[in-house]
Structures are given as C-alpha cells and as structure tokens.
C-alpha positions as CSV (number, residue, x, y, z in Angstrom):
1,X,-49.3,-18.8,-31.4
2,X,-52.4,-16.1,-31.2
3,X,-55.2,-17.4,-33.8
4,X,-54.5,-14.9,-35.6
5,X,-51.2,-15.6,-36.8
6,X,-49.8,-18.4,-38.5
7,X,-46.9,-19.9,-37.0
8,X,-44.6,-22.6,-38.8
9,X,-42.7,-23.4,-35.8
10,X,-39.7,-21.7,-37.2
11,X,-39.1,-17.9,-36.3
12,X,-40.9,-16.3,-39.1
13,X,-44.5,-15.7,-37.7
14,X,-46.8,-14.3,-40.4
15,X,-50.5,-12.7,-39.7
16,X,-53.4,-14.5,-41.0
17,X,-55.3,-11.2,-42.4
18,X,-52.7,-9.0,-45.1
19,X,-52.5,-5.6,-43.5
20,X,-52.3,-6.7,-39.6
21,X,-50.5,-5.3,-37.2
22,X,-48.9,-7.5,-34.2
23,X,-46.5,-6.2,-31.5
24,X,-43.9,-8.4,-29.7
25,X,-45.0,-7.4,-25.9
26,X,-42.3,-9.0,-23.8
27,X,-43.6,-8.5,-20.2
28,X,-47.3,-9.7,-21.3
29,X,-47.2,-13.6,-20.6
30,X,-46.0,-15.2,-17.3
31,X,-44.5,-17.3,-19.7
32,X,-42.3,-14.9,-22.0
33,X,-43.1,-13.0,-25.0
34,X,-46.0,-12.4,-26.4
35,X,-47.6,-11.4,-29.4
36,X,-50.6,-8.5,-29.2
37,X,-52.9,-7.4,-31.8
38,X,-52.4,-3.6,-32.9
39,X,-54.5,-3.2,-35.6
40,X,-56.7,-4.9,-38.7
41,X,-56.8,-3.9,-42.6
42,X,-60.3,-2.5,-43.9
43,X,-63.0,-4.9,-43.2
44,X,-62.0,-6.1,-40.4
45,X,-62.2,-5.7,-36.5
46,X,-59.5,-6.6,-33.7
47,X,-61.2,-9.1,-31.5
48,X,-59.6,-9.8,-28.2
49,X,-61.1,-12.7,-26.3
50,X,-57.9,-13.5,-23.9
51,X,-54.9,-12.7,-23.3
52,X,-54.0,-15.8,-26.2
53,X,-56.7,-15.6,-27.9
54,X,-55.8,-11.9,-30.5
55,X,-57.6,-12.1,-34.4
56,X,-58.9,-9.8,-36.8
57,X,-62.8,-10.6,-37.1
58,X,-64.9,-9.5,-40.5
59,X,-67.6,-7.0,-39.9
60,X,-71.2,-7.8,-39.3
61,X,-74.3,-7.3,-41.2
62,X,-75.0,-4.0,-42.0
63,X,-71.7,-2.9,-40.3
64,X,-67.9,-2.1,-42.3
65,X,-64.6,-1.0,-41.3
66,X,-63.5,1.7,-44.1
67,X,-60.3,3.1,-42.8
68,X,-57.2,1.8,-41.4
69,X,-56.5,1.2,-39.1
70,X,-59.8,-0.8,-38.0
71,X,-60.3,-0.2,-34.3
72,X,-64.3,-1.6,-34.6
73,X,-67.3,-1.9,-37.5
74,X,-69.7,0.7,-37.7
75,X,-73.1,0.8,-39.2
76,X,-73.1,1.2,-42.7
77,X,-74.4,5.3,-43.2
78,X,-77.7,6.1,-44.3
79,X,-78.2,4.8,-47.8
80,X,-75.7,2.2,-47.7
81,X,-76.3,-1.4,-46.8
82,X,-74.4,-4.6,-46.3
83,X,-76.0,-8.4,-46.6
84,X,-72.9,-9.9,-45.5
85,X,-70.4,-11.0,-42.9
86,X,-67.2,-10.5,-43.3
87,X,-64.4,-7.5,-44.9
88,X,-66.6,-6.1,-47.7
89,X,-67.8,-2.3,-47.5
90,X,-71.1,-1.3,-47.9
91,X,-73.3,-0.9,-50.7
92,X,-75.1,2.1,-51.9
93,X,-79.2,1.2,-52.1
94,X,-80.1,0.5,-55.9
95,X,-80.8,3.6,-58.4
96,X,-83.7,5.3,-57.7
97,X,-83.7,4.7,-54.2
98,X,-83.1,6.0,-50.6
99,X,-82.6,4.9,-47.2
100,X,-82.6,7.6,-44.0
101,X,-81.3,4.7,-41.3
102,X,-78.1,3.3,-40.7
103,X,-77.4,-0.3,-40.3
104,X,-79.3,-1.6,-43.6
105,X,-78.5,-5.2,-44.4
106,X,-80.4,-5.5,-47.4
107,X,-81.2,-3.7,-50.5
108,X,-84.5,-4.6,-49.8
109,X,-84.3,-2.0,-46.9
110,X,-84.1,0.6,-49.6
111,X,-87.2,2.9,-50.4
112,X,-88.1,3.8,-53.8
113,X,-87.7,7.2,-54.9
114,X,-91.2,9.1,-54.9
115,X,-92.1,10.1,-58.4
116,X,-90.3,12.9,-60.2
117,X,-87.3,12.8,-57.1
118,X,-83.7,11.8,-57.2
C-alpha cells in the first residue's frame, strides 16, 4: 500500500488527503497492480519518491497550492506570505502594508505603507 493511502487489508483502499486522486495502473509493478498518484487537493503537492513510495506533501514556507488539481507549490504572490508548512494558502501582509517579492514567510516581511499611501 503507497503511503499515501490507507489500506485495511480488505478491498476498500481510501486516500489519506480528502480530494486525492489515485489510479489503478496495472502494468506498473513487476508484481501486479499498482496504485499511482494523479493529483492532490489545494494545499498540497504530489510527491513521488519511488515507484511505492506516492503521497500528497503540504506546501512549504512561503509556497501554496491554490487550485486543483495541485501539480506543485508556488511562491506565495507579491504581498502575500505564509509562516507555515503544510495545506494553508497564503496570507495577505497586515493593513497598511506592502510587499513587492514573492515567497514571504512572514508578515514581518511586510513594509509599512509610506505616509498618506494605501
């Protein structure tokens, strides 16, 4: 069973992220059928480390996933930011401020507004 899906040793085979997409490839293993990663739900990545080794991984720091289906993270836009791992989106930078790079990971990376600006 791939780590990303659960398997109860009876034929019902459920993926561990809601929203995943697994294929039965028959002709992938030497050893039979096989199950293959297609897709992940917002927030997350497909990460394919062997051919047994198929999961959906959370986005980075200062990286998200916003539409489905997820095919890899990309830096959070310009005056976004995100200070965590895993399938949340990214933040706008507080009120009255502005950020012109992409990747932030902090709110901290977020300028204040000059005076009398928006």
């Amino acid at each position: 069973c791939p780590s990303g899906l659960h398997c109860d040793g009876s034929a019902v085979v459920r993926p561990r992220n809601l929203g995943a997409v697994w294929e039965v490839c028959a002709d992938c293993s030497p050893t039979g059928a096989a199950y293959t990663l297609q897709s992940c739900p917002i927030g997350y990545q497909p990460k394919l480390e062997s051919l047994d080794v198929h999961r959906c991984e959370g986005c980075g720091l200062g990286e998200e996933c916003a539409e489905e289906p997820c095919e890899g993270c990309s830096p959070c836009a310009p005056g976004m930011f995100k200070s965590s791992i895993g399938p949340a989106l990214c933040s706008p930078c507080p009120l009255n401020s502005h950020l012109a790079t992409a990747g932030a990971t902090s709110p901290e990376d977020c300028s204040r507004c000059p005076d009398n600006s928006y």
